[in-house]
N, C-alpha and C positions, 0 to 999 in steps of 0.2 A: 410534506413533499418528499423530504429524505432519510429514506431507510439505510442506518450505519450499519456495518458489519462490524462487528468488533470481538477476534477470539483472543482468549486471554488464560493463559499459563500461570498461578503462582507470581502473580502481579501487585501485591498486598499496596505496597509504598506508592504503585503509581495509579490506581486502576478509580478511586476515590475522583480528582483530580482530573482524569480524563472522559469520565463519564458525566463529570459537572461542569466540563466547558464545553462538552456536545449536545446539553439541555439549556446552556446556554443561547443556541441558536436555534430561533424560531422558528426556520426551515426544518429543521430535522422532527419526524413525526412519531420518530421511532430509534432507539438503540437493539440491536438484537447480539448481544450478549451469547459468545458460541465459550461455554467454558472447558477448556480437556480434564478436569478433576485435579482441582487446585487447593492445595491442602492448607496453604497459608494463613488464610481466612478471608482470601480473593472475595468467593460466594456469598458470605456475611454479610462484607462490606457491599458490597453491590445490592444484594436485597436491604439493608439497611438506609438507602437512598431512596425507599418508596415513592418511584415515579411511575406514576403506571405506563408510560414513554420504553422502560426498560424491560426488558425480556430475554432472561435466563433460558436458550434456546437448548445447550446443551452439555450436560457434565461429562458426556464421552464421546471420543473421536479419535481418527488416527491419526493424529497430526494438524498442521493449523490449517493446513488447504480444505482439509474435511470438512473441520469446525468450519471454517470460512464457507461453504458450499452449505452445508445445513441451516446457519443463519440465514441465507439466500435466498434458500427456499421457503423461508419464513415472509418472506419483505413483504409488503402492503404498500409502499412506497413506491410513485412512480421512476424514482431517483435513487441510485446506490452508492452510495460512501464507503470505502474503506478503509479502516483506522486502524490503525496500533494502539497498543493497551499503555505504553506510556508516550502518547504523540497528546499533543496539545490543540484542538479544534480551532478554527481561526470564526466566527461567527460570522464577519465582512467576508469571507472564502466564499462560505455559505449562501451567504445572502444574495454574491453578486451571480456566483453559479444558478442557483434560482431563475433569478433574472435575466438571464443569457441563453438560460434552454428554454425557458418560458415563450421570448419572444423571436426565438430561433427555431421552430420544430425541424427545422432539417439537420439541424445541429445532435447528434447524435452521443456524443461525449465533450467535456471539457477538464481542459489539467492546467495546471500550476504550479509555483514556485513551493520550498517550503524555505523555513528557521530550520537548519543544521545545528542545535544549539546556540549561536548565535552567529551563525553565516549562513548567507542570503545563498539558498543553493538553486539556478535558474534550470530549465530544461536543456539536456544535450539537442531534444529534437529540434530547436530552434535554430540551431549553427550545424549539425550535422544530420545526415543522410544515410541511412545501413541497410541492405536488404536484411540483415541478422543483424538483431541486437547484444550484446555481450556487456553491455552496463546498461543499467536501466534510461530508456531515452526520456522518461519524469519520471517526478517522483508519483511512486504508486497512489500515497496518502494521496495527492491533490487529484485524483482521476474521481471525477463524477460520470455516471455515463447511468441512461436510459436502462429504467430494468428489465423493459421487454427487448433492448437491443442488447443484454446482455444473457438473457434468455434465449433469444431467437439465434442470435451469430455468435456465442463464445459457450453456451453451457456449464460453464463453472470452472474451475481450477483442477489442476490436472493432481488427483492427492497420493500417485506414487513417489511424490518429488516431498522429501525432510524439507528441504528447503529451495529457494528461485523458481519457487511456484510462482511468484509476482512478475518475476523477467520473462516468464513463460508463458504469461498468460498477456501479454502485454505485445511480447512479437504475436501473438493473433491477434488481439487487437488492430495493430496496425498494418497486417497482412494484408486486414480487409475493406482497406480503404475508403473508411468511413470517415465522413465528415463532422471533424471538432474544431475546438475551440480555446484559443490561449488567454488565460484569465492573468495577467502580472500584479499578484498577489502572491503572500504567502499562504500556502493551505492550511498550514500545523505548524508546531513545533517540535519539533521531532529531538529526541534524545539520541545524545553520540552512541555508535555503538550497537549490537545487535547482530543475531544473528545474519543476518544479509551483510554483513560487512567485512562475515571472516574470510580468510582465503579458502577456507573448503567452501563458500558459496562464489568465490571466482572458479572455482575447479568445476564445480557444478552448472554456473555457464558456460563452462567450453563444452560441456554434455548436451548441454541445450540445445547450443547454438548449432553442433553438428547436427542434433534431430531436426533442426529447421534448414536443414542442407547449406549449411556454410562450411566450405573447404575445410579440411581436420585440422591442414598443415597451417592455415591462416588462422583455425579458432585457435591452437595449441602455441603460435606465435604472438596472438592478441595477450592471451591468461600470461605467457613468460612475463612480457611487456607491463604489462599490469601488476605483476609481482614485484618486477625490479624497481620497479616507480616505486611501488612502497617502500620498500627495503630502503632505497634512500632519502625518502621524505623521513624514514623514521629515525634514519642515521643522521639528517638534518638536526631534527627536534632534539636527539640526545645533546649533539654538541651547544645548542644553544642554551640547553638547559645547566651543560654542565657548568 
């Protein structure tokens, strides 16, 4: 039933591990493995889990949006998942997503909570409202969505963007006021940290956000805002630590 997108970088330590908790779950019919030329021994390890489930879509690309888009065009699955190379699958995520679009067809996508290593992180879209999004309104991991609605209305990931290709592929998403579904599960386990978490990918959505016509002077007041927060949550931590 679900076809995972999963590209993966030089992943050695975690990539094991996350491709044996998404064969875990019986939904999923397919892993397509988009790889950018991973020196590690990423590729080894991966063909050394002989599932015929798994499939090495690709050693080159320019970036993970690419990789992500060429997996894509691989899928045989009615359903698309997509995962991070060290996120943890939830198999109950799976299962009940299944069971939700199954008996939903008007139902066009459904998302979910994840594990932030060990905090329960819910959706912004459930408490707030944005014509432009500028943090991501769920998490990407728990987005299941229809793969001819993902074909037909989104086309794939936009791959001039390094990175917040997901925040941007996400306001179309919800641009087009399709009809989902809140699943209150966790989707994954997702590990602290990553590229989406740096401040060059908050920089990066005030880019975004402006191509999706929200005011400069309000996305450039969002990004300060979102800066200074850090700065002192971070100056919080030190003192506690010290």
């Amino acid at each position: 039933m679900i076809s995972v997108v999963l590209p993966v970088f030089n992943r050695i330590g975690s990539i094991t591990a996350c491709i044996g908790q998404l064969l875990d779950c019986p939904e999923v019919c397919e892993v397509l493995v988009a790889d950018g030329g991973s020196t590690d021994g990423t590729v080894a390890a991966i063909e050394a889990l002989d599932d015929p489930r798994v499939t090495i879509v690709s050693r080159r690309d320019s970036g993970i949006y690419d990789a992500a888009n060429k997996a894509i065009a691989k899928a045989k699955g009615p359903l698309l998942w997509f995962m991070n190379s060290d996120d943890l699958a939830s198999p109950a995520y799976a299962a009940e997503a299944v069971r939700v679009l199954a008996q939903a067809p008007e139902i066009d996508f459904v998302f979910g909570n994840i594990l932030y290593g060990a905090t329960l992180v819910r959706p912004r879209l459930l408490r707030q409202r944005h014509e432009v999004w500028q943090t991501m309104p769920f998490p990407h991991v728990s987005l299941i969505i229809r793969t001819q609605v993902h074909a037909r209305k989104l086309g794939g990931y936009e791959t001039a963007r390094a990175i917040g290709g997901d925040l941007d592929y996400l306001n179309r998403l919800l641009k087009l006021g399709l009809r989902n579904a809140y699943i209150d599960m966790p989707a994954a386990t997702c590990a602290p940290g990553g590229v989406s978490t740096t401040h060059k990918q908050i920089w990066e959505a005030r880019k975004m956000a402006i191509k999706h016509r929200k005011n400069r002077l309000a996305a450039t007041a969002f990004t300060i805002a979102v800066l200074c927060l850090r700065v002192v949550k971070s100056r919080s931590i030190d003192r506690l630590s010290s």
